[in-house]
C-alpha atoms as one frame of an Amber mdcrd trajectory, in Angstrom:
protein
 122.397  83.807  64.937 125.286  86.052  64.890 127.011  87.219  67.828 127.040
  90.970  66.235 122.892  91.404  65.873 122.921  90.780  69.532 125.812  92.802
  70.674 123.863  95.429  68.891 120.648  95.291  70.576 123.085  95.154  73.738
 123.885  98.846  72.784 120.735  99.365  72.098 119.522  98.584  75.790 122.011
 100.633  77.141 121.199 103.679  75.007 117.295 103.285  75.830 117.713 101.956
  79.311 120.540 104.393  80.465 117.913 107.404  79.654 115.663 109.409  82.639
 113.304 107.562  81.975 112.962 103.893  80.752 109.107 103.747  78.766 107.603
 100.263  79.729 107.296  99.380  75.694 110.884  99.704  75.594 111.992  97.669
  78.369 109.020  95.230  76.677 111.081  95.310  73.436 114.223  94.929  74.863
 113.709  92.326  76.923 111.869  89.934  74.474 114.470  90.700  71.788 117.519
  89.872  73.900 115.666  86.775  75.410 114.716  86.385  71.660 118.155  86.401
  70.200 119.832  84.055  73.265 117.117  81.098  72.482 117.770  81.864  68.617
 121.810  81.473  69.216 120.776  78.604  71.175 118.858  76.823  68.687 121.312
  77.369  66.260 124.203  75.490  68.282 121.750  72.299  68.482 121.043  72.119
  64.621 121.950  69.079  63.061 122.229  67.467  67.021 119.812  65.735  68.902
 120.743  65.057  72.680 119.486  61.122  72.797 120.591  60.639  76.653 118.953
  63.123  78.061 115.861  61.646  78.630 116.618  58.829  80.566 117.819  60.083
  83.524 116.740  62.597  86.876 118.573  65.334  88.168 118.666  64.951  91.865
 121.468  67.105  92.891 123.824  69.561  91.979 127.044  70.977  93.250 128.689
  73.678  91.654 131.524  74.565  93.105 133.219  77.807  90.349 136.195  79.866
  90.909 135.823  83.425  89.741 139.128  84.930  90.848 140.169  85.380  86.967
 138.845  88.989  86.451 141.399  90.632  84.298 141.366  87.284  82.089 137.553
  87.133  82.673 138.048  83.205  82.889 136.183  80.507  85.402 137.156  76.964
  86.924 135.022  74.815  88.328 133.866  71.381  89.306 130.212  70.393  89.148
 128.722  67.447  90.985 125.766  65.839  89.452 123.609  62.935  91.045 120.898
  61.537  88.674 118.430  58.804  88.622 118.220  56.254  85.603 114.642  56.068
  83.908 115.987  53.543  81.528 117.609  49.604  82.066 121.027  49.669  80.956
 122.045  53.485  80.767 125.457  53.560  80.491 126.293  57.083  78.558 124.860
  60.461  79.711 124.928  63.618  77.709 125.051  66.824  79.265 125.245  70.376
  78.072 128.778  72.321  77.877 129.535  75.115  75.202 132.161  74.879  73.261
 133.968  77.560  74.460 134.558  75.822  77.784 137.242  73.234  78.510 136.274
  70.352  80.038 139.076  68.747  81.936 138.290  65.345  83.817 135.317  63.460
  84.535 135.031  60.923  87.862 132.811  58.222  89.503 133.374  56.855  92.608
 136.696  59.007  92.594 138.213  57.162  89.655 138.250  58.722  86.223 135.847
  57.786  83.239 136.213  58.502  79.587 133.884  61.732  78.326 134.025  63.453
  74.464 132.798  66.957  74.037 131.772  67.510  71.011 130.198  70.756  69.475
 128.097  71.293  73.282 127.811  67.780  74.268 129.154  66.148  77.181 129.008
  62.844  76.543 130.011  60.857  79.806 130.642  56.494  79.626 129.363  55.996
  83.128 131.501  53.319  85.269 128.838  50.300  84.489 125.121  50.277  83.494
 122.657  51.890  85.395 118.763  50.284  85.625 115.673  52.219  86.827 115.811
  53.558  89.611 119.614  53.628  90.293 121.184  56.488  91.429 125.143  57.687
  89.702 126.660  61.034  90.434 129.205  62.256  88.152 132.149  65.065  88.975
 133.228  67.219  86.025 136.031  69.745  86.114 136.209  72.561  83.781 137.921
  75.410  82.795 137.255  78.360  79.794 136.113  81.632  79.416 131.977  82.248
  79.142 131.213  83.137  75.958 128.032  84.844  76.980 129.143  88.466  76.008
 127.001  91.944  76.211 123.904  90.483  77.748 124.099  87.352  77.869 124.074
  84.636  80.224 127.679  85.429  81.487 128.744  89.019  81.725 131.714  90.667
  83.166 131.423  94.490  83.800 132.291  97.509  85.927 130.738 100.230  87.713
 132.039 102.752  88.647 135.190 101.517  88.647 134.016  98.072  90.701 133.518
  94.965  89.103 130.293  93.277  88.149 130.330  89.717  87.331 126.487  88.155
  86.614 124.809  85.583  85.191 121.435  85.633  83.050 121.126  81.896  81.641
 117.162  81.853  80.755 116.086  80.416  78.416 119.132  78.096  77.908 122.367
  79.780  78.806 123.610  77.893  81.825 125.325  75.823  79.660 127.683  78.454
  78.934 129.340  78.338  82.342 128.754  75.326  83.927 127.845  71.467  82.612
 124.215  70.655  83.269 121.351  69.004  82.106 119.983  72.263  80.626 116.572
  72.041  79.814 113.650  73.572  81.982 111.448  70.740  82.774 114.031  68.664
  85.085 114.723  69.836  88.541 116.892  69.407  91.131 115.731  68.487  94.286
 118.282  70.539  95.790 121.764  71.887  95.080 124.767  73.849  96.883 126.656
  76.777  95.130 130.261  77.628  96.176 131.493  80.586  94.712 135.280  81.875
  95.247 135.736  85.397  94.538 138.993  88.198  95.160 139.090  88.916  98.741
 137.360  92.349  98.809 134.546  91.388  96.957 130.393  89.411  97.520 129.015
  86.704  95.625 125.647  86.096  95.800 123.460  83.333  95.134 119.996  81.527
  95.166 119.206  79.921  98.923 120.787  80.778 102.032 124.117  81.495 103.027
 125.719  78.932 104.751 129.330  80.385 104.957 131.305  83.000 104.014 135.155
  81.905 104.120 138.436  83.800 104.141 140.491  81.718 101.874 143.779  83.472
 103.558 145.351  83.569  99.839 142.952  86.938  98.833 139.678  84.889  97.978
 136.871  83.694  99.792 134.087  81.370  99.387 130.348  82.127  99.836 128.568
  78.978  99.999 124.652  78.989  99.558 122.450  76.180  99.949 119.299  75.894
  98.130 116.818  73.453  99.328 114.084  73.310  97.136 113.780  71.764  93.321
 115.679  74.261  91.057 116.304  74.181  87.210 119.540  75.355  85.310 117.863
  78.348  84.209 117.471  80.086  87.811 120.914  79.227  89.353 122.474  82.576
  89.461 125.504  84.797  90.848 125.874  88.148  91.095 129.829  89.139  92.269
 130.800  92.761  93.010 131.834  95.052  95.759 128.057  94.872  97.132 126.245
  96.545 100.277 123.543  94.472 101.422 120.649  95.450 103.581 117.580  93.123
 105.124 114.368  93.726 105.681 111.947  90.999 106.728 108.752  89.504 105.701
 106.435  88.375 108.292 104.394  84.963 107.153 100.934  84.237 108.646 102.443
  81.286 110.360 106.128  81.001 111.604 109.287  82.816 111.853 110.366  85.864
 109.711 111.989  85.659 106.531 114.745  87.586 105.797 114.449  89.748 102.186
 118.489  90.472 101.709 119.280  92.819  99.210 122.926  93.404  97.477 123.243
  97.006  96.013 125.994  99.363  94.580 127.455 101.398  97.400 126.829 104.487
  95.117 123.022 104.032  95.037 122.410 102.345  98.285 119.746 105.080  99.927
 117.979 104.862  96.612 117.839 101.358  96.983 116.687 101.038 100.265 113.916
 103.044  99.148 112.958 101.546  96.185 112.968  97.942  97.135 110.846  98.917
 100.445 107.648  97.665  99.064 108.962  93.841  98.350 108.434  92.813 101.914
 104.057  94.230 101.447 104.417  92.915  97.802 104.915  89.126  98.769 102.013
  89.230 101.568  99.717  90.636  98.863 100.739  87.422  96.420 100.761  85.403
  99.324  97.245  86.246 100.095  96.230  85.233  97.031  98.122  82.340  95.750
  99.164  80.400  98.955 102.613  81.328 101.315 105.799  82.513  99.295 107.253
  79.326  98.221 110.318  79.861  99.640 110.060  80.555 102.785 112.891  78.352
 104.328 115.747  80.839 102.815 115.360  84.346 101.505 113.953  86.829  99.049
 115.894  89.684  97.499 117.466  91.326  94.776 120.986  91.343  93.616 121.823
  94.557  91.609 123.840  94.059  87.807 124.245  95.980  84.704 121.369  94.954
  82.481 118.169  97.603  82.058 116.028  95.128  82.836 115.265  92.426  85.839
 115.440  88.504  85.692 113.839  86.488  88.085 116.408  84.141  89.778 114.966
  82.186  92.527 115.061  83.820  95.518 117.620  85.845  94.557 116.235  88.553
  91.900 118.844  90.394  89.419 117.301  93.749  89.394 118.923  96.007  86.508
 121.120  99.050  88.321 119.234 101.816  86.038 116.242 100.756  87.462 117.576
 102.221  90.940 116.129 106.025  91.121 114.885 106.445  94.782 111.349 106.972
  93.078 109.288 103.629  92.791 109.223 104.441  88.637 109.881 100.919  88.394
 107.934  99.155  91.297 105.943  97.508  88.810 109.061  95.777  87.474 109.989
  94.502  91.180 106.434  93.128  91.668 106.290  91.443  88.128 109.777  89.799
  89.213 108.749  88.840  92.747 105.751  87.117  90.790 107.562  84.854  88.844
 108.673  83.085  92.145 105.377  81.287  92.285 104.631  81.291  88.840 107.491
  80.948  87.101 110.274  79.359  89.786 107.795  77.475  91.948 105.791  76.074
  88.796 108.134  76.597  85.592 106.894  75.901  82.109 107.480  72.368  81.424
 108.417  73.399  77.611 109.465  76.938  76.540 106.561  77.173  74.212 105.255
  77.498  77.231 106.425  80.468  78.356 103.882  82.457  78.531 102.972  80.889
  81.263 105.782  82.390  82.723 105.674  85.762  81.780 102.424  86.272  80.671
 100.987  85.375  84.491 103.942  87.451  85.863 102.429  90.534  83.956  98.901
  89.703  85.316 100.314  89.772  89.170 101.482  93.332  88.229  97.615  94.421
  87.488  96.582  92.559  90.951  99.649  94.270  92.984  97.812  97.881  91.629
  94.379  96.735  92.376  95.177  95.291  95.730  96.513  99.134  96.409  94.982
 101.264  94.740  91.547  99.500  93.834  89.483  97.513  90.793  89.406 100.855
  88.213  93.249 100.852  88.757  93.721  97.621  87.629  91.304  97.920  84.429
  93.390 100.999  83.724  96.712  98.391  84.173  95.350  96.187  81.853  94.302
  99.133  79.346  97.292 100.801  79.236 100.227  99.006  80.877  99.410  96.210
  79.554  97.611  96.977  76.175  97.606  94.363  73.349  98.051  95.234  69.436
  97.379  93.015  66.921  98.729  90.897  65.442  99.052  88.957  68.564  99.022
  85.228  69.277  98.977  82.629  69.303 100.430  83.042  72.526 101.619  79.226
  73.333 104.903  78.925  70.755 104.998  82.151  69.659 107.553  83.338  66.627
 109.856  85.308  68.436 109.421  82.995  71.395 109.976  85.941  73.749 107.687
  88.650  72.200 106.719  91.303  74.469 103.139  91.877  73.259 102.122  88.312
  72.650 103.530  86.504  75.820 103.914  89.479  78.102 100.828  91.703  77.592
  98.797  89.008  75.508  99.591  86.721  77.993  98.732  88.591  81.136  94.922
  89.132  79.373  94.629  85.405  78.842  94.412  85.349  82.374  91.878  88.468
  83.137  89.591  86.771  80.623  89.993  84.025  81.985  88.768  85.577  85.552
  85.692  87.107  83.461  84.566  84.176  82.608  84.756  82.158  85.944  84.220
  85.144  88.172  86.138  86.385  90.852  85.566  83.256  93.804  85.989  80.417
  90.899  89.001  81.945  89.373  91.290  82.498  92.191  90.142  79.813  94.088
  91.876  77.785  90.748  94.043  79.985  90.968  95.161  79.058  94.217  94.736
  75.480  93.754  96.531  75.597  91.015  99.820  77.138  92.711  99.241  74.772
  95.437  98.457  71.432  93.170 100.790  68.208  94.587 101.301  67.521  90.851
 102.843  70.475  90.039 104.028  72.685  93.222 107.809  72.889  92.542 107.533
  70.850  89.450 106.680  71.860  85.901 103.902  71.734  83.814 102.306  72.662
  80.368  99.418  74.729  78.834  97.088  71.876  78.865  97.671  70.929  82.350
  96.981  74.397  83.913  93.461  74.454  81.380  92.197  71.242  83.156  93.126
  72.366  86.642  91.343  75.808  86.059  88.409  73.438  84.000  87.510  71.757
  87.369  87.135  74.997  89.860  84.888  76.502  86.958  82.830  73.233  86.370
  82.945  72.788  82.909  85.892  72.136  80.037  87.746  75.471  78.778  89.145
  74.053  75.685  87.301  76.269  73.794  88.475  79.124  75.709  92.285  78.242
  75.325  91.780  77.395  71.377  90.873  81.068  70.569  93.224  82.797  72.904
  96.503  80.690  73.357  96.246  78.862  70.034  94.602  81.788  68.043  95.420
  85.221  67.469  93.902  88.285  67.665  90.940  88.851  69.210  87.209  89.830
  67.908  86.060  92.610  66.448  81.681  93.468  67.487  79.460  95.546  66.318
  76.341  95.565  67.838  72.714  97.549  67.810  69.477  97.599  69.914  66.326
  98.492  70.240  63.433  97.822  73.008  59.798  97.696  72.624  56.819  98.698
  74.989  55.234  95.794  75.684  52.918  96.661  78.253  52.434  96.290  82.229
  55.483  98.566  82.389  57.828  96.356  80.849  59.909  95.991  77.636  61.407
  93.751  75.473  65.388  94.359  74.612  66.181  93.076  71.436  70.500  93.247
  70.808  72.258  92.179  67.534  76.044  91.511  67.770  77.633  90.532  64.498
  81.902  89.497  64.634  83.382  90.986  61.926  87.350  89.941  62.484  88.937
  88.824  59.389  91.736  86.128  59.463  93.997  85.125  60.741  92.094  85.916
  63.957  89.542  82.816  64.364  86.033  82.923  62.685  84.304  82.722  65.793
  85.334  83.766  69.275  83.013  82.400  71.883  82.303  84.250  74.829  79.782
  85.497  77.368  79.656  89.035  77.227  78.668  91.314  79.670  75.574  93.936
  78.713  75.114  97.164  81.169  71.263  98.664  80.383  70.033 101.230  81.993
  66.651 100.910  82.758  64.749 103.534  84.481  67.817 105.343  85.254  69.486
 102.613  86.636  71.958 100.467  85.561  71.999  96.484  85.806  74.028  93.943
  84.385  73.047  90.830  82.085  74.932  88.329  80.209  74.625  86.972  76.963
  76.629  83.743  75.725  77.976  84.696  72.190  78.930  81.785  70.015  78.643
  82.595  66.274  79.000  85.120  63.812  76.083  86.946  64.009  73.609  86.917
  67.227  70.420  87.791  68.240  69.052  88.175  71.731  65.956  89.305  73.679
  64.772  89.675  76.948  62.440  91.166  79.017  63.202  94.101  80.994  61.257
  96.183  84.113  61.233  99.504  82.136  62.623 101.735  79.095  66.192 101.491
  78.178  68.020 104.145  77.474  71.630 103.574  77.015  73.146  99.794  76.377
  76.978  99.434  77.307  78.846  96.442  76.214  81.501  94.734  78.038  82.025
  98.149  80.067  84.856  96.879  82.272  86.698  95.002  79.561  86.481  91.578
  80.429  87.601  90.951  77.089  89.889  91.740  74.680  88.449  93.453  71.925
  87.053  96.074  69.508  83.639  96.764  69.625  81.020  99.316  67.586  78.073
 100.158  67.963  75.799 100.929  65.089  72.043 101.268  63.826  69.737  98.782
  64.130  68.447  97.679  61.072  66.598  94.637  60.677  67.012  91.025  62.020
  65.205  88.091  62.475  64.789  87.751  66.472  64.309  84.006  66.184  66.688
  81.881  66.593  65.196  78.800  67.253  61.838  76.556  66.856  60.372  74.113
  68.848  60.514  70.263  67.851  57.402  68.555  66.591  55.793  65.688  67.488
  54.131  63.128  64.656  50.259  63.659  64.256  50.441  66.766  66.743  49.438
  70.367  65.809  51.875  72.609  65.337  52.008  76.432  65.644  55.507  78.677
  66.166  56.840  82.011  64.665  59.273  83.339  63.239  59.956  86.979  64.107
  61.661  90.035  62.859  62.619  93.157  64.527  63.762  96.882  62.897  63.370
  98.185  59.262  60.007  98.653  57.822  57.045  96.376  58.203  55.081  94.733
  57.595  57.867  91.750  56.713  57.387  88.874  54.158  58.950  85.497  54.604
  60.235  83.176  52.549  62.052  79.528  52.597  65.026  80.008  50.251  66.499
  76.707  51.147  65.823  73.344  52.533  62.262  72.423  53.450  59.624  72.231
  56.337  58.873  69.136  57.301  55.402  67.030  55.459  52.720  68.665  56.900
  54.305  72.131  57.930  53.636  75.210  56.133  54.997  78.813  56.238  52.783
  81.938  56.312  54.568  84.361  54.392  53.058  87.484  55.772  53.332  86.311
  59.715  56.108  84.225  60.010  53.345  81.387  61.411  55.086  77.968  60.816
  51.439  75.496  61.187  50.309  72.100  60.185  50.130  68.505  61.651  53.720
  66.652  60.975  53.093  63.692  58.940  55.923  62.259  58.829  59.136  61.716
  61.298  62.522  62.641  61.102  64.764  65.859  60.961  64.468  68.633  58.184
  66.682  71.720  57.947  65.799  75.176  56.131  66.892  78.398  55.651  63.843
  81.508  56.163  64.663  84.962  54.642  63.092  87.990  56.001  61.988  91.012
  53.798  60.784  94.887  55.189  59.068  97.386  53.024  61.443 100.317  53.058
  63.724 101.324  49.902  65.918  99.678  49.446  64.993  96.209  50.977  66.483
  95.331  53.846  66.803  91.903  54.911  67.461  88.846  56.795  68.048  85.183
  56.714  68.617  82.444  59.578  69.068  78.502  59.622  66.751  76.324  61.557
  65.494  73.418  61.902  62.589  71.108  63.292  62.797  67.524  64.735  59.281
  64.985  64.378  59.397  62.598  66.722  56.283  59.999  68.024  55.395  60.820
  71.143  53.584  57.309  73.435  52.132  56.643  76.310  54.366  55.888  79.353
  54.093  52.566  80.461  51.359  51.552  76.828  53.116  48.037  77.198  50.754
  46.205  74.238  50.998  49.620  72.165  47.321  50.335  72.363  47.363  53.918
  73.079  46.261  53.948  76.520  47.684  52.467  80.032  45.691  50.280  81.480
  45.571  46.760  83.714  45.905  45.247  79.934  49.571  46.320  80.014  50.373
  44.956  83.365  49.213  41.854  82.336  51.189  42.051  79.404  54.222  43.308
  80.508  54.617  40.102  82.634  54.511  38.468  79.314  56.897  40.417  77.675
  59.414  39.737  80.851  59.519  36.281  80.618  61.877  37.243  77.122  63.982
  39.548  78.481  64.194  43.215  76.849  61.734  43.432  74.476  61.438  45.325
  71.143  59.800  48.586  71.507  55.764  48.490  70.937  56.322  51.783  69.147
  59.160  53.178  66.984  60.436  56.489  67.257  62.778  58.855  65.496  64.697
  60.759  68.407  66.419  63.951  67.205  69.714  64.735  65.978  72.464  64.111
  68.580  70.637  61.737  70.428  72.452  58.832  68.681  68.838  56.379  68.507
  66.500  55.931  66.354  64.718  53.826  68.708  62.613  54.462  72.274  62.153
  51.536  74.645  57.529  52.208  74.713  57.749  50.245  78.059  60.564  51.804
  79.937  58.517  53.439  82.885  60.897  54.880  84.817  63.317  56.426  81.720
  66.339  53.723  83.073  66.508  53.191  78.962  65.837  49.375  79.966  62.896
  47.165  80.814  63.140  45.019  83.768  61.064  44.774  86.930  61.759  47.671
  88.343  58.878  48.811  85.671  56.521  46.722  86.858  56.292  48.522  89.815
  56.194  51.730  88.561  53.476  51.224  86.241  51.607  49.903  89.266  52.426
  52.817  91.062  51.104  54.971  88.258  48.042  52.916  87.841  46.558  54.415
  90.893  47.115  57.953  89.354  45.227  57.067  85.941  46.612  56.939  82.229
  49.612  59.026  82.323  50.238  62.007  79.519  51.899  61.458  76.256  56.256
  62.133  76.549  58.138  61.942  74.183  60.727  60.134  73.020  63.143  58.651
  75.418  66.615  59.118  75.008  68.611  55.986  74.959  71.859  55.160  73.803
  72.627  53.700  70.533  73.099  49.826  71.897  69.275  50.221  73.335  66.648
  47.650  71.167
């Protein structure tokens, strides 16, 4: 990528994002196409280089110690102190990342130089001697060079009015334009110290607390922040200018109060104090939902600089100077922001395909800041509107742009609210908070999958099919349903819906679901749900009353479009009872709407030997002759003009059915098949008296006639029971047991 394209869409933001008023879609747009362009340039730099070192070593430690006195020349020193830990036996090179634009100078261990190339943006360090698992090295590299971040990008050097603004915006991989690091997301510091040197008469600020501010005596001084928990490249940050600060303070539900330090233009400082005078309610909202704010040892805050936009440094937010008005237009900005420091900061995507799990949850925690103030039809409104979806979208994990704002962002953020219609409320935060509080992950990383199993275990069942239509598909499904009820006496009647999906590609064939259905019955409304799983659907239940008005998903649990149209005609069935061998059988098939009376017909596939089909009643009768599994198709005709009609697929199992405990196979239980089950011991686990043909799915052919107690085994323990169930008389007919595929 050329550095033009996104020095244009840096004009671009300042045009749209210097106006009255900044529209949400184009801060959306901006935002993802600057993020866009930076991991585009970046990806562009690496081509035709793969980085073979990194992986086989820790970052444990960092120490960046930069000189920014250089503001005419806009140029930067520094020395960066890096402790790692070998994964591998024998490292003896490490590679780190270093544009290259920037100089670097020397390279120590131990105080005594080693050799280093740089080449293209590779550092590539010889370390002093070769380092096994679990050994710890620390390098010191000393640099020099001018950032070539540029117009928004990771390192920018500005004014206002006439002041200067230095700051840094490194996400997804710029901090390797101003400093050497191990720049990838997934690997953490445990810890690190910035040391920033700055002209005399102006602030630098940084992530952590402030452990000094120094008067150099030669027209500089040093801030020094510590940060003491894990941190990766992405969310070190400084912010340098002629800043005001002001502190408010957030009180935690246990322990001391946290200071929320703010650095602001002079010019706008009484709009800022307003504006920013929700954070400190803001973080004991998230905090009641997702577990303490995770940095409670330092600071929260915001450090003002000239993008339109915000970007979530730890602790230490860059919050974009237009965004200052006095108003709260943008308080949904500074809660999205604050989000990101548990989700996001706290636990950070381990790869940035995964970043929608940083932005798309950050959008969701602006829906549940409005509906923790202003209530639940607020945040459905949020969700609507603020953060509406249109299509194409998705997939949403490794998205092309990676940064788009209405796949990772808006897309992203509805992942989630689905995701809380289908556990319900207590399930899905409890995850939720689990999750944000899970040893594995808390200050760590992780990936898609990982958060999909955590949420899997609070809702009691897997979610892959959830997260395979809405973070690996696209779009989203496309209903249209009808209904009609039917009196069928004692004051009661019989719903009967039809929902058919109708979405085309590339949006998956099937989205399942469970979809919420709002009748009103006798005037009043109650709420039912119906698990949807194919293309077209038919339901019916039983109701206390008439209906007279059907809404679907009325609170928009899912992401959708949805139509309601006539009911016509459908088959109501949708599935028949299994048979059992020599048994009489009797089920129907119904139909519902159009014309009758209805004629039936098998157009494919046949019933099982002894089955036949009434083609005026739908009355599937006979005595099954023979075992085994047979599939069909029935079509359903009306008598209006035209025809309307209907098929469906079914299908009916035959299996034997025997006598619990008939050890000799005679038919009956008796003290005959005591006495012969002794026998039968004597050789261990015998065949089966009877043979049986279990259906599909079960993975057997074969049911043990003499397992008693259903263990799928015969032993002693069967002896007993069948004495025990002497005393009760011959015991009915079951059918066939269920035993896995290494049973006799």
């Amino acid at each position: 990528m050329k550095f033009a394209p996104l020095t244009a869409v840096a004009v671009l933001l300042t045009s749209q994002l210097s106006a009255q008023e900044i529209s949400r879609d184009d801060f959306r747009e901006a935002e993802w196409k600057m993020k866009s362009l930076l991991y585009e340039k970046m990806l562009e730099r690496q081509t035709g280089y793969i980085a073979l070192n990194q992986a086989d070593f820790d970052v444990i430690y960092w120490e960046l110690d930069i000189n920014v006195t250089d503001i005419g020349g806009q140029n930067v020193s520094g020395v960066v102190t890096m402790t790692s830990e070998s994964v591998a036996d024998g490292l003896s090179l490490a590679e780190y990342d270093l544009h290259s634009a920037m100089i670097a100078d020397q390279v120590t261990m131990n105080g005594n130089p080693v050799s280093f190339s740089h080449v293209g943006d590779i550092l590539q360090i010889t370390l002093d001697r070769a380092y096994d698992i679990g050994e710890r090295f620390t390098t010191v590299a000393t640099y020099h060079g001018h950032p070539p971040g540029g117009g928004f990008g990771s390192f920018t050097w500005g004014t206002h009015n006439g002041q200067p603004i230095i700051s840094t915006l490194s996400e997804p991989e710029g901090a390797r334009e101003w400093w050497p690091c191990k720049d990838m997301p997934h690997d953490k510091a445990d810890s690190a110290d910035v040391r920033i040197t700055v002209p005399n008469n102006l602030v630098a600020a940084s992530n952590g607390i402030m452990i000094s501010n120094t008067d150099n005596g030669d027209g500089t001084r040093t801030f020094h922040w510590k940060i003491s928990y894990p941190i990766t490249t992405y969310l070190i940050s400084l912010a340098i200018s002629n800043y005001q600060s002001f502190t408010d303070w957030y009180t935690p539900a246990v322990g001391d109060p946290m200071p929320i330090t703010n650095y602001v233009y002079p010019e706008h400082y009484a709009a800022a104090v307003e504006d920013l005078n929700i954070t400190a309610q803001a973080i004991g909202i998230y905090a009641g939902l997702f577990g303490e704010y995770p940095f409670l040892r330092e600071k929260y805050g915001h450090s003002i600089f000239p993008w339109g936009g915000a970007m979530e440094h730890q602790c230490n937010t860059s919050y974009g100077a237009v965004l200052i008005r006095g108003d709260h237009a943008y308080d949904w900005i500074l809660v999205h922001e604050l989000g990101h420091q548990w989700f996001g900061d706290m636990i950070s995507c381990d790869i940035w395909p995964d970043i929608w799990m940083n932005e798309g949850f950050a959008s969701y925690l602006e829906a549940l800041y409005v509906e923790n103030r202003q209530g639940f039809n607020a945040y459905r409104n949020y969700m609507l509107s603020m953060n509406a979806v249109s299509d194409p979208s998705g997939p949403i994990y490794d998205p092309s742009p990676l940064f788009d704002g209405n796949t990772v962002y808006n897309k992203g953020s509805w992942v989630l609210h689905m995701l809380r219609g289908v556990m319900g409320d207590q399930a899905f935060f409890d995850g939720m908070y689990g999750y944000a509080n899970h040893p594995d992950h808390q200050y760590g990383t992780i990936t898609t999958n990982g958060f999909r199993d955590i949420m899997a275990q609070y809702y009691g069942s897997g979610l892959a099919w959830f997260f395979d239509e809405w973070v690996w598909g696209m779009n989203r499904p496309v209903y249209q349903y009808s209904w009609l009820d039917e009196d069928i006496g004692g004051g009661q009647y019989e719903l009967f819906l039809h929902i058919d999906q109708v979405q085309g590609s590339p949006a998956p064939e099937i989205f399942t679901m469970p979809i919420k259905l709002y009748p009103t019955v006798n005037g009043i409304e109650t709420e039912m749900t119906v698990w949807n799983d194919s293309r077209d659907a038919d339901y019916r239940m039983v109701v206390d009353g008439n209906v007279t008005q059907l809404q679907f998903d009325k609170y928009d649990w899912i992401l959708k479009q949805a139509n309601q149209v006539a009911y016509t005609m459908h088959i109501v069935t949708t599935e028949l009872p299994d048979a059992y061998l020599d048994t009489q059988y009797e089920a129907q098939v119904e139909a519902r709407g159009g014309q009758p009376p209805y004629q039936f017909e098998i157009i494919a596939g046949e019933l099982p030997s002894g089955l036949v089909l009434d083609e005026n009643t739908g009355f599937i009768t006979g005595l099954p002759d023979a075992q085994g599994v047979s599939a069909f198709t029935i079509r359903c005709s009306d008598s209006s003009g035209p025809i309307l009609s209907d098929s469906r697929d079914f299908s009916i199992a035959v299996a034997c059915d025997y006598v619990t405990g008939d050890f000799n196979g005679s038919g009956v239980f008796n003290v005959s098949d005591i006495i012969d089950s002794f026998s039968r011991l004597k050789t261990g686990l015998p065949d089966p008296a009877i043979e049986c043909v279990c259906p599909p799915g079960s993975g057997n052919t074969w049911a043990v006639a003499m397992d008693v107690n259903n263990s799928c085994s015969f032993n002693v323990a069967d002896i007993t029971a069948a004495f025990s169930k002497l005393k009760t008389g011959s015991p009915e007919l079951v059918p066939c047991q269920y035993c896995p595929p290494q049973g006799p």
